[in-house]
C-alpha positions in Angstrom: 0.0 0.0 0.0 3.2 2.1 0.5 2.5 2.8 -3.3 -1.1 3.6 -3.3 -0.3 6.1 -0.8 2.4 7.6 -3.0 0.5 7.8 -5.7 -2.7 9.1 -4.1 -0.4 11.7 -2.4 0.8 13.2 -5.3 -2.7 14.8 -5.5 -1.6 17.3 -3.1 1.8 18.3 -4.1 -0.4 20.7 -6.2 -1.3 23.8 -3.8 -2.5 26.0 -6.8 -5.2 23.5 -7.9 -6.3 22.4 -4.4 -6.4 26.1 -3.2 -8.6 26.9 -6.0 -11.0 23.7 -5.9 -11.1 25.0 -2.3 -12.3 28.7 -2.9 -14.9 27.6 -5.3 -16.2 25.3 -3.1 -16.7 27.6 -0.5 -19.5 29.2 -3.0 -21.0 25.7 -3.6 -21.7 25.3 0.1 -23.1 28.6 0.7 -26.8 27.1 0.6 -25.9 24.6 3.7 -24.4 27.5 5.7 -27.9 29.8 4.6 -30.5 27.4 4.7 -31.5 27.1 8.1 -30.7 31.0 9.6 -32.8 31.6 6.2 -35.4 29.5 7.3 -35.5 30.5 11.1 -35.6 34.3 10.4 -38.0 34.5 7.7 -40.3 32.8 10.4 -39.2 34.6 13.6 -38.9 38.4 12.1 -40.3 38.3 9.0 -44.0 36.3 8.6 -45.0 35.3 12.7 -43.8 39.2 13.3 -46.1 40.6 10.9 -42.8 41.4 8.6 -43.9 39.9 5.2 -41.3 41.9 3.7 -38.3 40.6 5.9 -39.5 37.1 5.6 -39.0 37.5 1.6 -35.9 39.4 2.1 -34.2 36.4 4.5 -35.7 33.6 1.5 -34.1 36.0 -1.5 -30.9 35.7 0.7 -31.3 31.9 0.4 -32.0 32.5 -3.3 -29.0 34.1 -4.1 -27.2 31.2 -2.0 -28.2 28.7 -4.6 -27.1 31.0 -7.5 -23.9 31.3 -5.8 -23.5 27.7 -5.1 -24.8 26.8 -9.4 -21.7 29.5 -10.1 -19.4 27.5 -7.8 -20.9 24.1 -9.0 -19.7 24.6 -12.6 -16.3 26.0 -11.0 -15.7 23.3 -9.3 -15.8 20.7 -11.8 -13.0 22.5 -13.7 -11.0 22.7 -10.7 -11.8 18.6 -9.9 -10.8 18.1 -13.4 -7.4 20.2 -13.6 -6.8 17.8 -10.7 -7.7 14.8 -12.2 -6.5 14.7 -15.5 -3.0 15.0 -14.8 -3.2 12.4 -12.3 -4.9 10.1 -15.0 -1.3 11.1 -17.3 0.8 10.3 -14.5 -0.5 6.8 -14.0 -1.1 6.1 -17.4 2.9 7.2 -18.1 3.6 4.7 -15.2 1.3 1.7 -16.4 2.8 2.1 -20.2 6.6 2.6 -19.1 6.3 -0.7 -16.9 5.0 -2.9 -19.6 7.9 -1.6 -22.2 10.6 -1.5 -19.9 9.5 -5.4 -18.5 8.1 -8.0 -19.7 4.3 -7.2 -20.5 1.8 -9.8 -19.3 -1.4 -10.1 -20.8 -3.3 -7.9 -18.0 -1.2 -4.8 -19.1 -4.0 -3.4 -21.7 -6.3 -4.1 -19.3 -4.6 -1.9 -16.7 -3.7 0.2 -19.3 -7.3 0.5 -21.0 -9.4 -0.3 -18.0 -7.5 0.2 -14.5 -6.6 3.6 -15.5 -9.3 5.1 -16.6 -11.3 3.3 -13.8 -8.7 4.9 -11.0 -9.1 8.6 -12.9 -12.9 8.5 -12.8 -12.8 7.1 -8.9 -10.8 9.7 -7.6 -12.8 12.5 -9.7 -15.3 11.4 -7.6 -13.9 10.7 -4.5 -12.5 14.2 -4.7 -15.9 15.6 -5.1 -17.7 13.7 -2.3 -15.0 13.9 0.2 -14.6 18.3 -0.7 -18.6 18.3 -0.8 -19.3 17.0 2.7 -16.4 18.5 4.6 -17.4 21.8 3.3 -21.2 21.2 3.9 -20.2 20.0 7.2 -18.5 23.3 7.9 -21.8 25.3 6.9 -24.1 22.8 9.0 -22.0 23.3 11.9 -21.4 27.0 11.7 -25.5 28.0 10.7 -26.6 25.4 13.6 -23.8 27.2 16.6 -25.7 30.4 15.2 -29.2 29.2 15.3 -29.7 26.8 18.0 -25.9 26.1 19.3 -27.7 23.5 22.5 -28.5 20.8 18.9 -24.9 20.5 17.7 -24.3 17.3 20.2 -27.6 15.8 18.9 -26.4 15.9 15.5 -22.7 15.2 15.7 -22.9 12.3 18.1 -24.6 10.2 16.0 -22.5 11.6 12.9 -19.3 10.3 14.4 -20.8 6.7 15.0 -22.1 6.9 11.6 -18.6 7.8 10.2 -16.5 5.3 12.2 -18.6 2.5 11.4 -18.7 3.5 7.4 -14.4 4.1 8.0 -14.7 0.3 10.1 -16.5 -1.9 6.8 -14.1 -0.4 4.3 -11.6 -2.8 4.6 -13.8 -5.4 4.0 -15.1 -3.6 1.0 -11.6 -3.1 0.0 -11.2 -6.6 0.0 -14.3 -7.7 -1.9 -13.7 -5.1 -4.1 -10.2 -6.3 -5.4 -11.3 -10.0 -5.0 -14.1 -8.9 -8.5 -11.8 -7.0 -9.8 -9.1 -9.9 -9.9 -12.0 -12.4 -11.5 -12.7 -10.1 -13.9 -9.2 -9.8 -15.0 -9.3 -13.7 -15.3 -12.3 -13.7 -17.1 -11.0 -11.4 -19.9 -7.6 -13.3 -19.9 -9.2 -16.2 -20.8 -11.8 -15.5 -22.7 -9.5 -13.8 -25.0 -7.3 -16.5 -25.2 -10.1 -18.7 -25.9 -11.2 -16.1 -28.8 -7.8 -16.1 -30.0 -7.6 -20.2 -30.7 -11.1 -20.7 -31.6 -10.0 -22.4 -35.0 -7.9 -24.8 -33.0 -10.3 -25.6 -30.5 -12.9 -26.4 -33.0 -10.2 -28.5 -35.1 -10.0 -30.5 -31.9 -13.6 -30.9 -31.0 -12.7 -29.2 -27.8 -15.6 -27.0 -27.5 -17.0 -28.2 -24.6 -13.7 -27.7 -22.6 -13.6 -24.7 -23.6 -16.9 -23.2 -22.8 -16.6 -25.0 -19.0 -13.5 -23.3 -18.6 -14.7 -20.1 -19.8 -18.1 -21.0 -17.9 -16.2 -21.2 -14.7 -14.4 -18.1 -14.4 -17.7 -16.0 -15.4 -19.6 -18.2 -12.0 -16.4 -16.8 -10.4 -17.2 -13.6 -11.2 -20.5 -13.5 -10.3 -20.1 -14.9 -7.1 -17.4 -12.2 -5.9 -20.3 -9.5 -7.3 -22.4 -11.2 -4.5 -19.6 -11.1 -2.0 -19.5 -7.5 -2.9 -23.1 -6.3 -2.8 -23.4 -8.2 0.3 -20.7 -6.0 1.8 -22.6 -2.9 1.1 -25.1 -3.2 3.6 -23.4 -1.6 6.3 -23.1 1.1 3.9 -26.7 1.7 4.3 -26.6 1.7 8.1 -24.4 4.1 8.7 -26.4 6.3 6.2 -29.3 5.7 8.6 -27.2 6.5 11.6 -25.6 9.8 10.8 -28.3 10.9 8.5 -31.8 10.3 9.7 -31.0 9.3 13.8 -30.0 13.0 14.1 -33.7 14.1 12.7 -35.3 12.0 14.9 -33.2 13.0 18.1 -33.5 16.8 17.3 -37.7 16.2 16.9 -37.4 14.1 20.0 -35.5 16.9 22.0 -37.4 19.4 20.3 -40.0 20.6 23.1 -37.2 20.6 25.8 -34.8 23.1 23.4 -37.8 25.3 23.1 -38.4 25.6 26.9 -35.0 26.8 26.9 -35.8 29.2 24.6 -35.5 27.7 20.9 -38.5 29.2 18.6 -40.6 26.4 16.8 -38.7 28.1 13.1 -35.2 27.3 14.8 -36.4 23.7 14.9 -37.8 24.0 11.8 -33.9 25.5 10.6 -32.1 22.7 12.1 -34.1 20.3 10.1 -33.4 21.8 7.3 -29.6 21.9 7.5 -30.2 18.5 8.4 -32.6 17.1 5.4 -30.9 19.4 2.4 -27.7 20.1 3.6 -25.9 17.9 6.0 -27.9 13.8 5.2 -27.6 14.2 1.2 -24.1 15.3 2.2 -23.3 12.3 3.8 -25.2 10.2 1.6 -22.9 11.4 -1.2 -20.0 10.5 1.3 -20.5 7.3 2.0 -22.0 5.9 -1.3 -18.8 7.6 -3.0 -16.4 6.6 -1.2 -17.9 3.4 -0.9 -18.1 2.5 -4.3 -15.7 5.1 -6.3 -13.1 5.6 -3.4 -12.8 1.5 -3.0 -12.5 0.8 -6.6 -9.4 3.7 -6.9 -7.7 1.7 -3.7 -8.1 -1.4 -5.7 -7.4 -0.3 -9.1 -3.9 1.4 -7.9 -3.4 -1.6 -6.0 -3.6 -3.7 -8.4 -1.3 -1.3 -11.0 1.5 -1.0 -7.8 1.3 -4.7 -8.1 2.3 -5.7 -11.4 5.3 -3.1 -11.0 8.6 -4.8 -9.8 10.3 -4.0 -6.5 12.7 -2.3 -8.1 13.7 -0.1 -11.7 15.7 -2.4 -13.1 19.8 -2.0 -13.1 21.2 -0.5 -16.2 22.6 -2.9 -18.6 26.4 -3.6 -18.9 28.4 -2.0 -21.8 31.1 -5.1 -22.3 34.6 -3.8 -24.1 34.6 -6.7 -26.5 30.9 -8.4 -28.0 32.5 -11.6 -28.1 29.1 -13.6 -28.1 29.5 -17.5 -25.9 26.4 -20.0 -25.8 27.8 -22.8 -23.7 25.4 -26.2 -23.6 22.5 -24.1 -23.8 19.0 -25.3 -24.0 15.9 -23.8 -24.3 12.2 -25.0 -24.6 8.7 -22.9 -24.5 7.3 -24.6 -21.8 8.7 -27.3 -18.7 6.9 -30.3 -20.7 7.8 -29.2 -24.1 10.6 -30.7 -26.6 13.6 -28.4 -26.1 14.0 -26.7 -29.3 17.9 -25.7 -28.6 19.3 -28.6 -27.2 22.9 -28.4 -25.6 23.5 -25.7 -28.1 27.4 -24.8 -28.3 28.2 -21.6 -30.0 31.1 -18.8 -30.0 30.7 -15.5 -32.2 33.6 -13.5 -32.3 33.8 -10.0 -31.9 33.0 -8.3 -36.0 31.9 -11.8 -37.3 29.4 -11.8 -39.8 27.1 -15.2 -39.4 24.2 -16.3 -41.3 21.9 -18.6 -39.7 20.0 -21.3 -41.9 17.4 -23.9 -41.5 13.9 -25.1 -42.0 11.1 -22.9 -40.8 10.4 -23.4 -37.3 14.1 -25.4 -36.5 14.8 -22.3 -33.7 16.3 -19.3 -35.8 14.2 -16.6 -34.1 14.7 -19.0 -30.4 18.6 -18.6 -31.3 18.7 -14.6 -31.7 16.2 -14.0 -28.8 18.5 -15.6 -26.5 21.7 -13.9 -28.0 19.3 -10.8 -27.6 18.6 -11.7 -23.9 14.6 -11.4 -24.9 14.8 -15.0 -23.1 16.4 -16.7 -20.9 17.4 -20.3 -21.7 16.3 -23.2 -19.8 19.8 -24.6 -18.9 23.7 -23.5 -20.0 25.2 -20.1 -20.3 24.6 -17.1 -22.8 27.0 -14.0 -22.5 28.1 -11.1 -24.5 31.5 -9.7 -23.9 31.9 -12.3 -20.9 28.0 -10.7 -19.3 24.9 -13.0 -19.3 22.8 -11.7 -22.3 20.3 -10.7 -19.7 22.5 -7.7 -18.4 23.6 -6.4 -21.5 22.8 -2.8 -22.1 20.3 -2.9 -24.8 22.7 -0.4 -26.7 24.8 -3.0 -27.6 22.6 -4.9 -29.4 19.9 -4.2 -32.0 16.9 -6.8 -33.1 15.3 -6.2 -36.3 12.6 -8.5 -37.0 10.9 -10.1 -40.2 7.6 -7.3 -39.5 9.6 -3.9 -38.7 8.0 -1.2 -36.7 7.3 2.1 -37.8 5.8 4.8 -35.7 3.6 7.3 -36.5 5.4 10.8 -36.4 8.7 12.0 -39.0 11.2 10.2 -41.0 14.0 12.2 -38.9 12.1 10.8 -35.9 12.1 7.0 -36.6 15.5 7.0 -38.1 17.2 9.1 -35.0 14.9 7.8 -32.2 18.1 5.8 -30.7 20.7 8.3 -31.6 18.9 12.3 -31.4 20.9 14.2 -32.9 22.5 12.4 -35.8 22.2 12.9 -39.8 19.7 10.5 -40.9 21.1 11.2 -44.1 24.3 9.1 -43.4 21.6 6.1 -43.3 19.7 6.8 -46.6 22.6 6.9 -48.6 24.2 3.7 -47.3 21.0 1.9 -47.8 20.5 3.5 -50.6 17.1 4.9 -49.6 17.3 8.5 -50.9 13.9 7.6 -53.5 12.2 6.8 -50.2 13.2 9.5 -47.9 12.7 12.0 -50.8 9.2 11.1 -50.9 8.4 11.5 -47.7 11.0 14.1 -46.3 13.1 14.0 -43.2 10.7 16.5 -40.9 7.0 15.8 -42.7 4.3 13.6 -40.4 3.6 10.6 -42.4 1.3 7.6 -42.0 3.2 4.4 -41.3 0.1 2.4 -42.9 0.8 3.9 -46.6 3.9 2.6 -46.3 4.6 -1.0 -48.1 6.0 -4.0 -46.2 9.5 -3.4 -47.9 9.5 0.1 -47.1 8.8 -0.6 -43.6 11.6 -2.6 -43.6 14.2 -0.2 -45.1 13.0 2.3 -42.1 13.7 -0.2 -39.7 17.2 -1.2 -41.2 18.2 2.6 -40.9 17.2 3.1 -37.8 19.5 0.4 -36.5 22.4 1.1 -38.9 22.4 4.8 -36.8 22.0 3.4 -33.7 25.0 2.2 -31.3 24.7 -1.0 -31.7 27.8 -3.2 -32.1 25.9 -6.3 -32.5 23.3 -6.5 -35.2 20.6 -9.3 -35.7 18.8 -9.4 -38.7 15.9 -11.9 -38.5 14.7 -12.1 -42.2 14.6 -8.3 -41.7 15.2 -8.0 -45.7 12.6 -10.4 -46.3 10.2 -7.9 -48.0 12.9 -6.4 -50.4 14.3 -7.1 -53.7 17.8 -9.1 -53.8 19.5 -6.0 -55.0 18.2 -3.9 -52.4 19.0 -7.0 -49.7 22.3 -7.2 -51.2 23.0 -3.3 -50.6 21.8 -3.4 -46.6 23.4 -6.6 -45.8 26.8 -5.0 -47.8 26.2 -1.6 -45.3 25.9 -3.3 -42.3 28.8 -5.6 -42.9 30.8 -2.3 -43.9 29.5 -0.2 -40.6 31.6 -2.7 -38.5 30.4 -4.8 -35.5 28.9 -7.8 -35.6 26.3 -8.9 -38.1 23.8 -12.3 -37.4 21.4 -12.5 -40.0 18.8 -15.0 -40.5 19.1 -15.3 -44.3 16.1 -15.6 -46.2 17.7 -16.3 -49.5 20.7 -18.2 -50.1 22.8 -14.3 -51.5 22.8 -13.6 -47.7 24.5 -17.1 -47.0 26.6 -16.2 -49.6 27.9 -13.0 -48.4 28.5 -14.2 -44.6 31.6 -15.0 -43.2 30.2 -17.9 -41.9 27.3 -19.7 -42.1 25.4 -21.8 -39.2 23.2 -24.6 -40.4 20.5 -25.4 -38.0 18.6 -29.1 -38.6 17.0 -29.6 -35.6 19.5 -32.4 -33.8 23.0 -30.8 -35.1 25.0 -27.1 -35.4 27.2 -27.3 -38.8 29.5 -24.3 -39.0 31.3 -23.1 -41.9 31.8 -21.0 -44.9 29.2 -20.8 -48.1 31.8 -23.2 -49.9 32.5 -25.4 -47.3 29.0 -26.0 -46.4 28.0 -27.1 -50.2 30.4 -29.5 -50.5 30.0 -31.5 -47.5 27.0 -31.0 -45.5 23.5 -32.5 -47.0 20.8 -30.4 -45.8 22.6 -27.5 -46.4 23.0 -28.4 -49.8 19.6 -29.0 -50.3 18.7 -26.0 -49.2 21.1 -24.2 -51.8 19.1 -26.0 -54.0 16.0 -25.0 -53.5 17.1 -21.4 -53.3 18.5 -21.9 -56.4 15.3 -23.0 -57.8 13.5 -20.2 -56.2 15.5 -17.6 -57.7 
């Protein structure tokens, strides 16, 4: 909870905004500090003294109260929201930057989409319950010391049971509250896991399984909504007590305060702070809080959960890249076949390595590990003598066969890991100038119109300016002609560093230093040459290249 307190305090490290919400709320109350001196005196010196005009006088005073308070009303929901909203950015810019800087499970759009926006509209309105009543409270108390000061203890008595019982069941509402809010977040995990491999659950006739499992967590669900609902009763007893008991003790008490001297309007005044100002008030209070104030504990509770103890250490720059897989093994899953098994591998310092193999034989498993994207399951990974888990990501940069673009400039996406340097320096070693004339260096464009190959040449300047000293190229050229492939591949081998590429057509084999044939059971090693004369599959698959091309 240390969190949700830090969080939640945050809210006032903004004087400006509070102080404001503050002085416009002081005009919003102005009706519960008027009502019942209004009341009283119209009665006392106004109509029962033969005063008509007085009485009307004392009511236009009330009048204007409520025009004061509509003024502060619309006021105040500015205010609430200019304290609100940037709390909403805050915790969004938290949520976002924990699932890119770790690994993102699958609740992090639902935090991000749902958690968020459910914390922002809670504390909007538990900022407006909790401002409402302790300034309506204020005028209650000050109008009822002035009219009848012998009724304050009738009223606040029962208020304080009333609001240390509703503070005594919100732990338990706490509680309940998270508990739904936890089965609805496994109720969207797996229904969208079961939407997402609907064709294989039909192709295996496992509907049935499917809708019990998904069956189950929805009766979950609904049974922590019952355990919630049923915690909201006390909600309504403390309404009763610090609402209506004080209405009933001030009618009950009401002919011995008038032998002391209280007039029949005072009564009538106290009531009415009591019935318009001080019980809707409190019934704001505690169904607010109750429901809005609960679900922000439990929404930031469960944010601060998912966020590691710690920011994570800064990588490790190693002096050399030297890059060591020592009887490494890997599999997705404890019961699964390994698909790297025992797996020894050294890549020295400015190799340039292509990796082949059939689709599926562990290419992509091989440079996520050297990436440190993974961890394997057994044996040793390291870069420059550091486990590939600790390397800075500086050192090493992953392009994928499906490159990301972002929305925004060509300057932007090509500089995003180095500000400050000439893109240019990338377009004409790819030999992109066509593209980047199109679209210019500093002109918005919409990733979208761009074609798969362009994408792709983006991507491949983007990491030929970055620091990188170790580049992996996993079918990154995939989408491009061989002459344009032949041009990347012949810039990044030129920019120094090392170079891994997962070749997609046998040129890029060709061009390597070495080449690693992956089949599955055995690592062969060796140049283009080497690799045609005397290993099968390799072979083979210069064939089919061949016939491809």
């Amino acid at each position: 909870m240390t969190r949700v307190r830090e969080i939640v305090w945050e809210v006032a490290r903004e004087p400006r905004r509070l102080a404001a919400l503050a002085a416009w709320s002081v005009l919003e109350a102005a009706p519960s500090l008027v009502v019942g001196l209004a009341v009283a005196r119209a009665v006392d010196d106004g109509f029962a003294a033969g005063r008509p005009m007085m009485g009307f006088a004392w009511l236009t005073v009330l009048g204007c109260s409520w025009l004061l308070a509509a003024a502060g009303a619309g006021r105040v929901v500015l205010a609430v929201a200019a304290i609100v909203e940037p709390f909403r950015d805050r915790l969004l810019v938290r949520v976002v930057r924990r699932a890119v800087r770790h690994n993102a499970d699958p609740a992090a759009v639902t935090r991000a989409s749902l958690q968020v926006e459910l914390a922002r509209d809670a504390l909007a309105t538990a900022v407006t319950v909790v401002r409402g009543f302790a300034f309506t409270l204020a005028g209650v108390v000050l109008g009822m010391a002035a009219l009848v000061p012998a009724m304050l203890p009738l009223v606040l008595a029962p208020l304080a049971v009333s609001l240390g019982l509703f503070a005594w069941s919100l732990p338990a509402l706490v509680r309940r509250e998270r508990a739904y809010l936890l089965a609805d977040e496994a109720t969207s995990e797996e229904v969208s896991g079961l939407v997402g491999a609907l064709r294989d659950i039909t192709a295996c006739g496992a509907e049935d399984v499917a809708a019990a499992a998904a069956g189950a967590r929805v009766r979950a669900q609904a049974r922590a909504g019952k355990a919630l609902a049923g915690a909201t009763a006390l909600r309504t007893l403390s309404l009763a007590v610090g609402g209506w008991l004080p209405v009933v003790l001030v009618l009950a008490g009401a002919p011995t305060l008038m032998r002391d001297g209280a007039t029949a309007a005072s009564v009538a005044g106290a009531l009415a702070y009591l019935t318009q100002s001080l019980s809707p008030a409190l019934a704001g209070l505690v169904d607010g809080l109750g429901s809005s104030g609960v679900r922000l504990l439990v929404a930031l509770s469960r944010i601060t959960d998912s966020e590691p103890a710690r920011e994570p250490v800064p990588g490790e720059i190693p002096v050399r890249v030297e890059i060591r897989l020592r009887e490494v093994s890997f599999a997705y899953g404890t019961a699964a076949e390994p698909v790297l098994d025992r797996l020894d591998l050294t890549i020295p310092d400015g190799d340039h390595l292509a990796i082949v193999g059939p689709s599926g034989i562990g290419k992509s498993t091989l440079t996520a590990l050297i990436c440190g994207q993974i961890t394997a399951s057994a044996g040793a990974v390291t870069v420059g003598g550091v486990p590939a888990a600790r390397v800075s990501p500086v050192v090493r940069v992953l392009i994928p066969q499906e490159a990301y673009v972002f929305r925004g400039t060509l300057r932007e996406n090509l500089t995003c890991f180095t500000p400050g340097a000439d893109p240019a320096v990338a377009v004409t070693a790819l030999g992109i100038d066509a593209l980047a004339g199109r679209l210019g260096y500093d002109e918005p464009f919409d990733p979208g119109a761009l074609s798969a190959g362009e994408r792709q040449l983006v991507a491949l300047a983007r990491a030929y300016l970055s620091p990188a000293r170790v580049v992996v190229l996993d079918e990154a050229t995939c989408h491009l002609d061989p002459v344009s492939e032949e041009r990347a591949e012949r810039a990044f081998a030129a920019r120094g560093g090392t170079l891994i590429v997962v070749a997609h057509r046998l040129t890029s084999a060709r061009r390597a230093r070495r080449v690693l044939v992956m089949d599955g059971t055995r690592l062969v090693l060796g140049t283009h040459h080497e690799l045609v004369a005397g290993d099968p599959l390799y072979a083979e698959l210069a064939g089919q290249w061949e016939l491809v091309s």
